[in-house]
C-alpha positions, 0 to 999 in steps of 0.5 A: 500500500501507498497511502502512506505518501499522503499526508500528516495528522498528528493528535495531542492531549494537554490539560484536558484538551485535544488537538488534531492538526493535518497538512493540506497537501493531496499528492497524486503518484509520487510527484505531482502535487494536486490540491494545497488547501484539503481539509482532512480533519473532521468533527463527528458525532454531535462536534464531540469526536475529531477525525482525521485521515490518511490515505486515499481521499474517497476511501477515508470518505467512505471510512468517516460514512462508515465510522459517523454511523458506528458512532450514532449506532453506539452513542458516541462509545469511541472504542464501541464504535472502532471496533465495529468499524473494524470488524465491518472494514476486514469482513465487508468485500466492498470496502475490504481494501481501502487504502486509509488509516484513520486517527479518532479523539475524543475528550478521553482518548485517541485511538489509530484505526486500520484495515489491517484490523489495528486499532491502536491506543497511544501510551502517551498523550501523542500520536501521528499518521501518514507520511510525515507522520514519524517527524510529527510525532517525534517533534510532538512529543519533544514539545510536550515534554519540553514546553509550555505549549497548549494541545493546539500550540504542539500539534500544530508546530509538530505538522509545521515540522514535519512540513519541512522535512517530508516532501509529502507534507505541506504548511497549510495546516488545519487545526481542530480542537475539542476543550473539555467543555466549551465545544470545538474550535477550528483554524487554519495556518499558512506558515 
């Protein structure tokens, strides 16, 4: 599979905060860059679950579609539903082969999600996807450890330097939070 030469998304949790930031950049083959400015992250179930993607683009369309309802069907239970999903993504034929890896936060956990039937929770408050994603998470766990800086400040400087390292990652980079209480909030970078 590819779809690793697609993009970046890393997520952070800090003082009961989380952060997803993801790079703009769509790459079509291995050298011709197609869009600047996509949106790979999403909010789901009710602003209350952020999700981001790597891969194929209609394939981790297909894959929010089929999580939002897992969310929905299970109340918002985040493990409930990503196991559903999982189960359903390696059985079903029709989407047994998609080409995507998904992150998906909640106020109380991050979790990676695969077909490869993962479904994998970080020991520590930081994880990261896509062709960048090695940069941003070593870069995201330097920041929490070492600085001062919210959930949102972390995320987004860790895609800032994944951004300058991988040729699949761009500055355009598109933040989204979800406070312990007040709802979600969003921005965007050019940097």
């Amino acid at each position: 599979m590819n779809f690793f030469k697609a993009t970046t998304i890393a997520a952070v949790r800090k003082d009961g905060k989380i952060a997803m930031a993801g790079d703009g950049q769509v790459t079509f083959g291995e050298n011709m860059i197609m869009k600047h400015k996509a949106r790979k992250i999403r909010l789901l179930y009710h602003d209350t679950v952020l999700v981001g993607f790597a891969g194929a683009a209609a394939d981790a369309f297909t894959l929010f579609e089929r999580f939002e309802r897992k969310l929905e069907e299970y109340r918002g239970h985040l493990d409930r539903a990503a196991v559903e999903l999982v189960k359903e993504w390696r059985t079903d034929r029709v989407i047994r082969n998609l080409e995507a890896l998904i992150l998906v936060a909640n106020s109380e956990k991050m979790l990676l999600i695969s077909g490869a039937g993962d479904i994998i929770e970080p020991d520590q408050d930081v994880i990261a996807i896509g062709s960048g994603g090695a940069y941003a998470l070593a870069a995201a766990k330097a920041l929490l450890k070492h600085s001062q800086l919210s959930a949102k400040e972390i995320a987004l400087e860790a895609l800032k330097i994944a951004a300058e390292i991988c040729v699949y990652t761009n500055d355009q980079i598109h933040v989204m939070e979800l406070p312990a209480e007040e709802g979600a909030h969003e921005s965007g970078t050019n940097s």
